[in-house]
C-alpha positions, -999 to 999 in steps of 0.1 A, spaced: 341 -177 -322 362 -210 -310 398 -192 -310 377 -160 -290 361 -181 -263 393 -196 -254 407 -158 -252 378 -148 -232 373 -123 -261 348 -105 -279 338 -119 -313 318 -85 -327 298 -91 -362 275 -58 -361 276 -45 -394 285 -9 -396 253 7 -400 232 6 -368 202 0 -380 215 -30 -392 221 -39 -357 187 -43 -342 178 -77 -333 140 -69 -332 136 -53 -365 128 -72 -396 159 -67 -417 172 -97 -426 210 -110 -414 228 -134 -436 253 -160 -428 282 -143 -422 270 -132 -393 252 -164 -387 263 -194 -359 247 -229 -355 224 -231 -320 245 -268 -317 276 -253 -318 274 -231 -290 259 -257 -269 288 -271 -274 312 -249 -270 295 -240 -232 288 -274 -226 323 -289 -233 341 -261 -250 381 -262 -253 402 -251 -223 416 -219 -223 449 -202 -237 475 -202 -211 469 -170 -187 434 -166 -198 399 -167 -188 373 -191 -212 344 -172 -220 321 -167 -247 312 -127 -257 291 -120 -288 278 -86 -301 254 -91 -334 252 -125 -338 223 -145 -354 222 -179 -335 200 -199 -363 186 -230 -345 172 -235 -305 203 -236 -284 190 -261 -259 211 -262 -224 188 -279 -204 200 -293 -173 231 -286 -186 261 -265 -161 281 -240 -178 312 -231 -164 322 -197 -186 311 -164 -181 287 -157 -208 274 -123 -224 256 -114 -254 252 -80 -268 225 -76 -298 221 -107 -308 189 -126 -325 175 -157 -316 158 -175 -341 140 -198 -323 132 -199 -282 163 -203 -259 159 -233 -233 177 -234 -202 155 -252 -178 176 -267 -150 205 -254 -160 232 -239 -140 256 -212 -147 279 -189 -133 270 -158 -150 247 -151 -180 241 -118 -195 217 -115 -225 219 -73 -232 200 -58 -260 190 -92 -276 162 -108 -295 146 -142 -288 115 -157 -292 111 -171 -260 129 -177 -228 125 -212 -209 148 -212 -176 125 -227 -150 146 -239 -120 178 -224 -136 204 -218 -114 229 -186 -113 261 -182 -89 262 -145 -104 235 -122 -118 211 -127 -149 207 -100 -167 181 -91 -197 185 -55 -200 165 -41 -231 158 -71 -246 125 -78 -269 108 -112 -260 73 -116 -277 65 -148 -264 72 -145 -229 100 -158 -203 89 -187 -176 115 -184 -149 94 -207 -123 113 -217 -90 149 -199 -104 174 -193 -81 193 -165 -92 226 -155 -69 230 -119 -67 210 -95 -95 180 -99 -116 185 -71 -143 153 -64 -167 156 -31 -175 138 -18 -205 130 -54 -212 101 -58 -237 79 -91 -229 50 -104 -244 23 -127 -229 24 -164 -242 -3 -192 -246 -18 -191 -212 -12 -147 -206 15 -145 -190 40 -127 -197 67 -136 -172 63 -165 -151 81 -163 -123 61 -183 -87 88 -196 -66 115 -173 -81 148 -166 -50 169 -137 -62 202 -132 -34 200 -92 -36 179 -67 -62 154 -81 -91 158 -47 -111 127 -40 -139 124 -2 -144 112 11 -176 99 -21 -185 72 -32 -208 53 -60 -200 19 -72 -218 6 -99 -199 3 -112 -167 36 -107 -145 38 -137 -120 56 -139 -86 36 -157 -65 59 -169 -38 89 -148 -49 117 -140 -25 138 -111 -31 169 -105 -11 170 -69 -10 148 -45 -29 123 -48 -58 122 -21 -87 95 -15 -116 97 19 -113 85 39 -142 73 5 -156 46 -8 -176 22 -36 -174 0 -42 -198 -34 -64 -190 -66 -50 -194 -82 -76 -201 -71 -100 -178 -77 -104 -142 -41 -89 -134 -14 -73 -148 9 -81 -115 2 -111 -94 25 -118 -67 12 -131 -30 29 -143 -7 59 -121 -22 87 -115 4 111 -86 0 134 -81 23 138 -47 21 117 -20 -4 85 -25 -35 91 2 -54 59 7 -77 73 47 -86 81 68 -115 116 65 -129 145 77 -116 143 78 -74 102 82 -80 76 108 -65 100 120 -40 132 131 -35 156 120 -5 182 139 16 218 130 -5 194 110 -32 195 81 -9 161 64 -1 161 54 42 146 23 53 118 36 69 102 68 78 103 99 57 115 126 83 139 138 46 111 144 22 112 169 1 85 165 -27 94 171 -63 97 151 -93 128 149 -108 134 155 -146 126 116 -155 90 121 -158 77 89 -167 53 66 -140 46 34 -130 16 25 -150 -4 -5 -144 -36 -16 -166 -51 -42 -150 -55 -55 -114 -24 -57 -90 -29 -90 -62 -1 -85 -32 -18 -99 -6 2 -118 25 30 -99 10 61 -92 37 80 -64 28 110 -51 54 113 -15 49 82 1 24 58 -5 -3 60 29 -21 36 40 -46 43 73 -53 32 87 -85 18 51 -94 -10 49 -116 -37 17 -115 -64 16 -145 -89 -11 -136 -120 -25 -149 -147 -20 -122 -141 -58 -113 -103 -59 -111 -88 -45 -76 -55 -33 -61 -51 -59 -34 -31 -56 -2 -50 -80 15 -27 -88 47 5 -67 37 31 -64 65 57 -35 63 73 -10 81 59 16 58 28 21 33 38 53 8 0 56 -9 7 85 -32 -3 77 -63 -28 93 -88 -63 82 -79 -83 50 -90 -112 60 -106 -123 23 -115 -118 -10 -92 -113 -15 -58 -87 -7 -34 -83 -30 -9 -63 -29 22 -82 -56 44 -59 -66 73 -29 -53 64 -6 -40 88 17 -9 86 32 12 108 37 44 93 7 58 68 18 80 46 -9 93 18 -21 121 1 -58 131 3 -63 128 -35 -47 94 -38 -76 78 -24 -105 65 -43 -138 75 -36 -170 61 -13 -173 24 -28 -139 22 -41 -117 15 -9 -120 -15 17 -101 -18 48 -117 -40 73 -86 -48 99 -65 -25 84 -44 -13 111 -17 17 110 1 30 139 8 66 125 -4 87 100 20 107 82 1 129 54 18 146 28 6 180 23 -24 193 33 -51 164 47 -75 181 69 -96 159 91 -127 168 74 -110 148 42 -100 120 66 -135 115 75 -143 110 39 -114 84 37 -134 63 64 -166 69 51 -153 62 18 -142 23 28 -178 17 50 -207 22 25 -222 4 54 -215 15 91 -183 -5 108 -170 10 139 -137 -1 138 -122 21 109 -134 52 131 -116 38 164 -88 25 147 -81 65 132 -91 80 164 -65 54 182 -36 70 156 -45 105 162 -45 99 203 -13 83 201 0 111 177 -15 138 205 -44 150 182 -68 143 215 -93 168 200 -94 152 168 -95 119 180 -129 130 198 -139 143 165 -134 108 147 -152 92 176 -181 118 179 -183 113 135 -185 73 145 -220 80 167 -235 105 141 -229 71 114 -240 49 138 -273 67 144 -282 65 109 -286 26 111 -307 32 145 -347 32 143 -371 62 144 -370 65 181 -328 58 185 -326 83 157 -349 108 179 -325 99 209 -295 104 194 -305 138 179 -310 146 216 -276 135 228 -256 153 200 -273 184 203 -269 184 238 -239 169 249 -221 160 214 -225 122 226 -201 135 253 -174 139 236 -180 177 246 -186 176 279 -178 211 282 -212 215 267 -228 197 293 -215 219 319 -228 248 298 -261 230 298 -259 224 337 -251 264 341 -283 268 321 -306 251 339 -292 256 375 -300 293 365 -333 288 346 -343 267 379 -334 292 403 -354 316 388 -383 296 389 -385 289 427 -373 324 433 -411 332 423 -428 301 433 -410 288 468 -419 257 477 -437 247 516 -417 230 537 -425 191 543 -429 198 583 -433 233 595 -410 248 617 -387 220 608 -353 219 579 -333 243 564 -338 277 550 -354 282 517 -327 288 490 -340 285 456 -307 281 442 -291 254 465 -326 232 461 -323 236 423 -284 226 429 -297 198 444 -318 185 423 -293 185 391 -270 171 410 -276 134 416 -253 125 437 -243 147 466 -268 158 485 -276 196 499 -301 187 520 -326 208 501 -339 182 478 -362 162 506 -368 193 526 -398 205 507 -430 193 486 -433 203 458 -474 203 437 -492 213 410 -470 217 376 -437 222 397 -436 185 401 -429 181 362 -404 209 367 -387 191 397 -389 155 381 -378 169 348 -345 188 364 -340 158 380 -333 140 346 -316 164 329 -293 166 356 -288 124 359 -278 132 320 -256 157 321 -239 151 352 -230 114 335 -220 126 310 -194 155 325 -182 125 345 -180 98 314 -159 132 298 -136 132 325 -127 101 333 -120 97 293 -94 131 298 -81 111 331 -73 76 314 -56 93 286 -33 114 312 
């Protein structure tokens, strides 16, 4: 090992069966293949120079390292990678610095690296870890690598501990397994994060993913393996907007799971949080939280949470993008001050299933869910089922009203639609201005002075009366008595209503031209 880290070599002990070679199992490695924890530490620590015209660096492939190889606070200067090698007690590398470490298909109790510091990447790629990995306040200089990494939760449930964490560019976990509670609170990722086709396992804890405050600079992907639930024009994923989907899964079938709650809230992500094909099992406590996420783009298409809460309370997006049957069901959603500026469905989401989507997150009545859609559909040029949303939003409200505001509403919708037909009102006007006119065509009122006024015309006095504001001069011309007066006082009403009412409709049409 001494003569190949001055090479910059790889000293290779596997034995030539391979299943003699996993670190993990439980077959037993003897001491040929056997180095002293001390002696590595110092060989990284203060190891020999190297060979004339050659690179120090220490390279291992199925190596048991008997003892706890302590670096703490230590720098090491060589480039070091480990291929299937076995730890036999817990690695410690708290305030350490390094170049470049690579740990690949290895086996250690545990990992202690809080503040550690990398130039390069860190890499972890399929190892087993049963008693968890605390990487609290790292700074790691370019990659993050934890694919097909296998990490157990340790004395207090966590399985990677991680608050405070700066990785430069990608922190890359796809296909991992994680039992316990995955921490980034705080994190900052450079460029994307990846778990797709992931799983974390904590059921019975309050989360499986806790990360606030987590800043990505550019995507979340919470997906299926491979490029997830959908597939981009030339494979590649764009920052933002998804005028190139195609949907399809590709032949990597296997999802993002999550069992147990997922907490993101004040999260800032720069191009998307995408969740397609994404699958949360919750307790009925435990929620998915996006409590005041800011992104470009929210991709909610995930298989549906039938347990816990959804909740998307004051979170910003700009573009939507969902599937009908992603959403949970009345009681299971919350969004108060969510705000979206587009809505971008994918596949067939009929309005009638995006009134259930609001009705779903108010099990009691909140206005601002209803405006807030009907504002998206305006701006996408949906005017008539903007109305719609807003006509739905009076029919709720009415519900909460007393016996008499519930009488009065009834009247108004079946009328006028709250005037968000106003069409019908002019129906209604034709109606009566007919059903009026026929009336004083058989009972013609006396004139007020005799001799004096205009001509009796049963349809321009009824035209007056309906119409409350311009004046035929038929209206004061004549008296009328008996049960007329009702008739009179009541067209006069009717016609205050409905003529507000086409107005109110118009001006509406006019502001929006």
């Amino acid at each position: 090992m001494w003569e190949a880290f001055r090479t910059g070599t790889t000293l290779d002990l596997r034995a030539p069966r391979p299943e003699d070679n996993v670190p993990s199992a439980a077959r037993t490695w003897g001491p040929e293949r056997s180095v002293r924890a001390e002696v590595m530490a110092l060989l990284l620590l203060n190891g020999p120079a190297p060979r004339p015209g050659r690179v120090a660096a220490l390279k291992l492939k199925g190596v048991r390292i008997t003892g706890t190889l302590d670096l703490s606070g230590g720098t090491v200067v060589p480039y070091v990678e480990l291929h299937q090698c076995r730890f036999d007690q817990q690695l410690l590398l708290p305030e350490s610095t390094f170049t470049t470490l690579r740990l690949v298909g290895c086996s250690l109790p545990r990992l202690e690296a809080a503040r550690i510091r990398t130039e390069g990447d860190l890499h972890l790629p399929r190892c087993v870890i049963p008693h968890g990995i605390r990487l609290t306040d790292a700074h790691i200089g370019t990659d993050l690598l934890l694919n097909q990494l296998v990490v157990r939760k340790d004395r207090r449930g966590l399985s990677i501990a991680a608050d405070g964490m700066t990785v430069g560019q990608d922190l890359q976990a796809e296909m991992m397994r994680s039992q316990g509670e995955l921490s980034l609170r705080g994190a900052t990722i450079g460029a994307s994060l990846s778990l797709r086709g992931s799983t974390l396992d904590n059921p019975y804890g309050r989360r499986a993913l806790n990360a606030p405050q987590l800043t990505v600079e550019r995507t979340l992907y919470l997906t299926s393996a491979g490029i997830g639930g959908a597939r981009f024009a030339g494979g590649a994923t764009p920052p933002f907007g998804i005028a190139t989907y195609s949907p399809g899964r590709t032949g990597r079938e296997r999802p993002f799971e999550c069992l147990g709650g997922v907490r993101l809230d004040d999260g800032r992500f720069g191009d998307a949080v995408d969740l397609s094909e994404a699958r949360f099992v919750m307790e009925a406590d435990q929620e998915l939280s996006l409590r005041r996420v800011q992104t470009p783009e929210l991709r909610f298409l995930g298989d549906r949470v039938e347990q816990g809460r959804v909740v998307l309370s004051g979170a910003r997006v700009v573009n939507l993008v969902d599937r009908f049957d992603s959403w949970p069901g009345p009681g299971g959603l919350a969004m108060a001050g969510f705000a979206y500026e587009n809505l971008i469905p994918l596949g067939h989401f009929p309005l009638s299933r995006r009134l259930e989507w609001v009705a779903a997150a108010t099990p009691e009545y909140a206005p601002e869910p209803y405006e807030r859609l009907a504002g998206a559909l305006r701006t996408s040029g949906e005017d008539a089922d903007a109305r719609a949303v807003l006509l739905a939003k009076q029919r709720r409200r009415r519900e909460t009203l007393p016996l008499a505001g519930k009488a009065w509403g009834h009247l108004q919708d079946w009328t006028v639609a709250y005037g968000y037909k106003p069409g019908r009102a002019a129906v209604w006007m034709a109606v009566l201005w007919a059903l009026g006119a026929l009336w004083f065509s058989w009972h013609p009122l006396p004139p007020i002075k005799e001799g004096e006024g205009p001509v009796w015309n049963p349809e321009l006095y009824t035209l007056d009366l309906l119409l409350p504001v311009i004046d035929l001069g038929q209206g004061g011309a004549w008296r009328p008595g008996g049960g007329t007066q009702w008739i009179v006082a009541a067209l006069t009403l009717l016609g205050w209503i409905l003529a507000t009412t086409v107005a109110a409709g118009a001006s509406r049409m006019l502001r929006r031209q």
